[in-house]
Structures are given as structure tokens and as C-alpha cells.
C-alpha positions as a Markdown table, in Angstrom:
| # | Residue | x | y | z |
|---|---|---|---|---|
| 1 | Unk | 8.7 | -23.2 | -11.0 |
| 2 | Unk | 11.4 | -25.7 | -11.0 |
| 3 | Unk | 9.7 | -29.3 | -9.9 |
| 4 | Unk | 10.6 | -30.3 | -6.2 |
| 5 | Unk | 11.3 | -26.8 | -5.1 |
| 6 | Unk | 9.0 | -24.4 | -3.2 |
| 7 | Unk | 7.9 | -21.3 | -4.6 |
| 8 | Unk | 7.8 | -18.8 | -2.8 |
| 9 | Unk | 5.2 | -16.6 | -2.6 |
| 10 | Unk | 4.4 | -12.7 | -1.0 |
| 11 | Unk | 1.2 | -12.0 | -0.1 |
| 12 | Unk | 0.4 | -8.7 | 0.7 |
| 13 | Unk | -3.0 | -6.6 | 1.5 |
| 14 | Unk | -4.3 | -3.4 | 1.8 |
| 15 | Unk | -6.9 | -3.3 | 4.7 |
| 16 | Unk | -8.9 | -1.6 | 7.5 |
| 17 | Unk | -9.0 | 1.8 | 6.8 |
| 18 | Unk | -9.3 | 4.1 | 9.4 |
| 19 | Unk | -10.3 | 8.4 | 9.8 |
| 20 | Unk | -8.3 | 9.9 | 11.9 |
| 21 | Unk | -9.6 | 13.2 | 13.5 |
| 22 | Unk | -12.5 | 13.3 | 11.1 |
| 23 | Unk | -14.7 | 16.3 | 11.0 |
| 24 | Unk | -11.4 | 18.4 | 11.1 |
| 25 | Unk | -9.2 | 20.1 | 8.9 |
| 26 | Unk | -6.6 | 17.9 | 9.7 |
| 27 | Unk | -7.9 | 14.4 | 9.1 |
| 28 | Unk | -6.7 | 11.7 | 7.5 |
| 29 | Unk | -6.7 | 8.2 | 6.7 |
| 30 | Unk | -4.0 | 5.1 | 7.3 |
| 31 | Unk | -4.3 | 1.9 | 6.3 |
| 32 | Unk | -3.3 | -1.6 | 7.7 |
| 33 | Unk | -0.6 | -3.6 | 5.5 |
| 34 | Unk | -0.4 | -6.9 | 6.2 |
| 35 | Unk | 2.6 | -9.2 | 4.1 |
| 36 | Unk | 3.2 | -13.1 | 4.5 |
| 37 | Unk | 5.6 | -14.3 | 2.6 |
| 38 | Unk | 7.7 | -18.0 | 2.4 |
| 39 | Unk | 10.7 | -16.3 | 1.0 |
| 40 | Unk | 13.8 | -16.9 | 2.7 |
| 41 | Unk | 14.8 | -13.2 | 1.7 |
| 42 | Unk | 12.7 | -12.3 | 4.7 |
| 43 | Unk | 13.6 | -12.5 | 8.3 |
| 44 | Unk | 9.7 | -12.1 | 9.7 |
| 45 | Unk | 7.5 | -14.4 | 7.3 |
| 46 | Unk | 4.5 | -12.0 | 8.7 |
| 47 | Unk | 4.4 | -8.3 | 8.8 |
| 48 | Unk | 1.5 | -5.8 | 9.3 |
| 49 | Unk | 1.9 | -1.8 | 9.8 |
| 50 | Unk | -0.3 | 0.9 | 9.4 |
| 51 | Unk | 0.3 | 3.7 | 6.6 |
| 52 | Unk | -0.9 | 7.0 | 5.5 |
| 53 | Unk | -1.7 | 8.0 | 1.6 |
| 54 | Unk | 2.3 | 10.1 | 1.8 |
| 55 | Unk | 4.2 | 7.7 | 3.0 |
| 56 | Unk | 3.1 | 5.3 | 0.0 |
| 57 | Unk | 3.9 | 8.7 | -2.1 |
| 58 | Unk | 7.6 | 8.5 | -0.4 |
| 59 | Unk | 8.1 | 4.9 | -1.3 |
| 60 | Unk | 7.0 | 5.4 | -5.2 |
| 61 | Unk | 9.5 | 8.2 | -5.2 |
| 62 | Unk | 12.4 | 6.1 | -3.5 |
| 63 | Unk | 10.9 | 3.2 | -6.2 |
| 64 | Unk | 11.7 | 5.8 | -9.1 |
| 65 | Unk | 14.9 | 6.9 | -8.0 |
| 66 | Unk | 16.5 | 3.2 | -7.8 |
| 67 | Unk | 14.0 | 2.1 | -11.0 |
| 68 | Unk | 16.2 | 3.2 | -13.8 |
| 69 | Unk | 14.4 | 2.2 | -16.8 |
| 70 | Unk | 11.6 | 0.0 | -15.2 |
| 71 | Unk | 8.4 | 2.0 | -14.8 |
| 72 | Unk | 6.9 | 2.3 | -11.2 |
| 73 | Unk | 3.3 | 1.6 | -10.8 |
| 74 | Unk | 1.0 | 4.7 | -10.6 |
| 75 | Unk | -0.7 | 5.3 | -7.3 |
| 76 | Unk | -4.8 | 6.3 | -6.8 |
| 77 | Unk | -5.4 | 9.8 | -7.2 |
| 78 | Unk | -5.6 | 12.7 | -4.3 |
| 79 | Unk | -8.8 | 13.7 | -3.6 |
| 80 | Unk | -9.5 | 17.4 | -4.6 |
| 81 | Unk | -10.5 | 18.7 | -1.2 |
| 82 | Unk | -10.1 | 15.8 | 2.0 |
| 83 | Unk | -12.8 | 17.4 | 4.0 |
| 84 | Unk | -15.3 | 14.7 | 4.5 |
| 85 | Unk | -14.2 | 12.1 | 2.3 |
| 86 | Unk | -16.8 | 9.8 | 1.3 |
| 87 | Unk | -16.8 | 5.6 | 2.1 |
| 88 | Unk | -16.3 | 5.0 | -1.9 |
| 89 | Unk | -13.2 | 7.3 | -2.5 |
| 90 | Unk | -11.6 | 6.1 | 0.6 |
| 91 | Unk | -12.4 | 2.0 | -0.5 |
| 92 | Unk | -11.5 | 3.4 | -4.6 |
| 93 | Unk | -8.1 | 4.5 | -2.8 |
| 94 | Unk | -7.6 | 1.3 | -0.7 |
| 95 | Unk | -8.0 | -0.6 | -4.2 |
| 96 | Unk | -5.6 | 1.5 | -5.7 |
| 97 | Unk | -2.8 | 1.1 | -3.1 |
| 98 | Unk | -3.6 | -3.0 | -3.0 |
| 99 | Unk | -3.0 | -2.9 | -6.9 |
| 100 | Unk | -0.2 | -0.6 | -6.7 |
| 101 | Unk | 1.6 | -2.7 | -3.6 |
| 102 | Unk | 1.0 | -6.0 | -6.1 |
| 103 | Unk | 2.8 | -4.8 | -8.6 |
């Protein structure tokens, strides 16, 4: 931090998980992202989206493509069969994606 200029700061959190067609072969779970950030990098200072397990799979592909030599965070694992997950796994996961998002 350089003394009489703001830091800027991005905040961003991995919330509200939700089942989606639970009880079905099919379900599945998204989450809600919400950013802030004071950076002037950043048209919208707030953001917030909702975003199944894949599409955080697609973004640490693209993140590993463009990465070169810098390692890309590991996401949470898969579960081994989605039928019925459980409250934990689901809250293990939403950790894992917070963590992986921070880094």
C-alpha cells in the first residue's frame, strides 16, 4: 500500500446454495456469487450471479489455458454419485469454490 492512496479491494462470496429438481436424476445445485470491489478496473463495483459446479470447471480450464507457468487453484471434488447429496458435501463444496474464487 502506497500512503495516501486507496487500496483497492475485491470481495467476493460463495453463497445460498440451492437444489434444483431434487429427488431426480437430473438435479443439481448453483450457487450465488456475489463481488464488490473498489477497483477502477471494474465498471459495476457490485456483481452477483448464480453458478453451477461446471461452469466453475470451465473457468479453471480457461484459467489453465491463459496460466502459463502459474498454477490454478484446485477446485472441491465431484461427488461420486449426485443422487441425494447430503447438507455437508454441498456446504464442503460451497467452501471449496469460496477458497478456490479467493485465490
Amino acid at each position: 500500500p502506497i500512503p495516501g492512496i486507496p487500496q483497492e479491494l475485491t470481495t467476493v462470496r460463495v453463497q445460498d446454495p440451492r437444489v434444483h429438481n431434487e429427488g431426480s436424476w437430473n438435479s443439481y445445485v448453483d450457487y450465488k456469487i456475489f463481488l464488490h470491489t473498489n477497483s477502477k478496473a471494474f465498471t459495476a463495483k457490485t456483481s452477483c450471479v448464480r453458478r453451477r459446479y461446471r461452469e466453475f470447471v470451465w473457468l479453471r480450464r480457461q484459467l489453465q489455458r491463459n496460466a502459463g507457468l502459474v498454477p490454478v487453484p484446485e477446485l472441491p471434488g465431484k461427488a461420486a454419485f449426485f443422487a441425494g447429496s447430503t447438507d455437508e458435501f454441498i456446504e464442503r463444496r460451497r467452501q471449496g469454490l469460496q477458497r478456490f474464487l479467493q485465490r
